[in-house]
N, C-alpha and C positions, 0 to 999 in steps of 0.2 A: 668529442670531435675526433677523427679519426683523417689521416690524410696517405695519400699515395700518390701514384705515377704511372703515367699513362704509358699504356703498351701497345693498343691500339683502338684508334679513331673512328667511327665514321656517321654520318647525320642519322643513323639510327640504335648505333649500341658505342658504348666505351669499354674498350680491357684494360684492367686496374691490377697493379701490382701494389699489395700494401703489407705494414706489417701484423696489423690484428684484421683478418679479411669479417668480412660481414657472411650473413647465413642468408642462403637461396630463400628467395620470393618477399624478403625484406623491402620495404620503400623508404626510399632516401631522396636528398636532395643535393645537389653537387653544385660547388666552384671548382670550376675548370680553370686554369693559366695557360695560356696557347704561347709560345714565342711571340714577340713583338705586336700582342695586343697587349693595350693598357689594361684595360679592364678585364676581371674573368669571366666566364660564361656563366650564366647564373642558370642552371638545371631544377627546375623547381620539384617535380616529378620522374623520377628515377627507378625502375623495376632489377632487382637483383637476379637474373637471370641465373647464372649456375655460379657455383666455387670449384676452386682445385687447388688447395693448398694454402697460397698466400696470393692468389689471382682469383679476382672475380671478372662477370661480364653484368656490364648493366645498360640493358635498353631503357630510352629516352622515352619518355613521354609525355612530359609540360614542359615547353620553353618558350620563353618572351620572343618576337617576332626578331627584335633586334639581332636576342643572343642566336636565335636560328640563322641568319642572313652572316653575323660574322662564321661561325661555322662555317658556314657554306663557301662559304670566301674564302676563309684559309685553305680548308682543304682542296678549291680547287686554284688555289695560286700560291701557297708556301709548297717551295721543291721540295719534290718527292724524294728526293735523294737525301737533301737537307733533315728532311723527317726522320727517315733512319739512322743518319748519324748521332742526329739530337736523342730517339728515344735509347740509344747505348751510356749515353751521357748523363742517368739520369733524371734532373729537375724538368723534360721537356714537355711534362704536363703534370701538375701536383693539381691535385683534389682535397676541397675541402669538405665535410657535411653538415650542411645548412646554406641556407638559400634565402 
């Protein structure tokens, strides 16, 4: 299991800061933690798009209908400003692999 922190968001790719990064065109699957959802985002289907360092980018591509609709929700009603204070801070997306 390997776990990081979200850099940046959106309903089609995640950038992940971690400390052992994964290798391009890997398939994984991700728990996401959003601020004030309960539950994580379960990413069942995950494409390792590129590395650079200790960041990767990984486009989405299996998610339960549910986890898509909170996605979609947060990012268009958690403050944008809120956002980038939280991802300076940290915890404001940790990822886990396995789904």
């Amino acid at each position: 299991m390997n776990e990081g922190h979200v850099l940046n968001l959106s309903r089609q790719g995640i950038g992940i800061h971690a400390d052992n990064p994964l290798k391009p065109d890997m398939e994984l699957a991700l728990f996401v933690k959003l601020p004030d959802l309960k539950d994580h985002l379960c990413i069942r289907e995950a494409h390792v798009a590129w590395v650079r360092d200790q960041r990767f980018g990984v486009a989405l591509r299996t998610m339960k209908r549910e986890d898509q609709e909170q996605l979609h929700h947060f990012l268009w009603t958690y403050p944008l400003q809120h956002r980038h204070a939280r991802q300076n801070g940290a915890r404001q997306g940790h990822t886990r692999k396995a789904c």
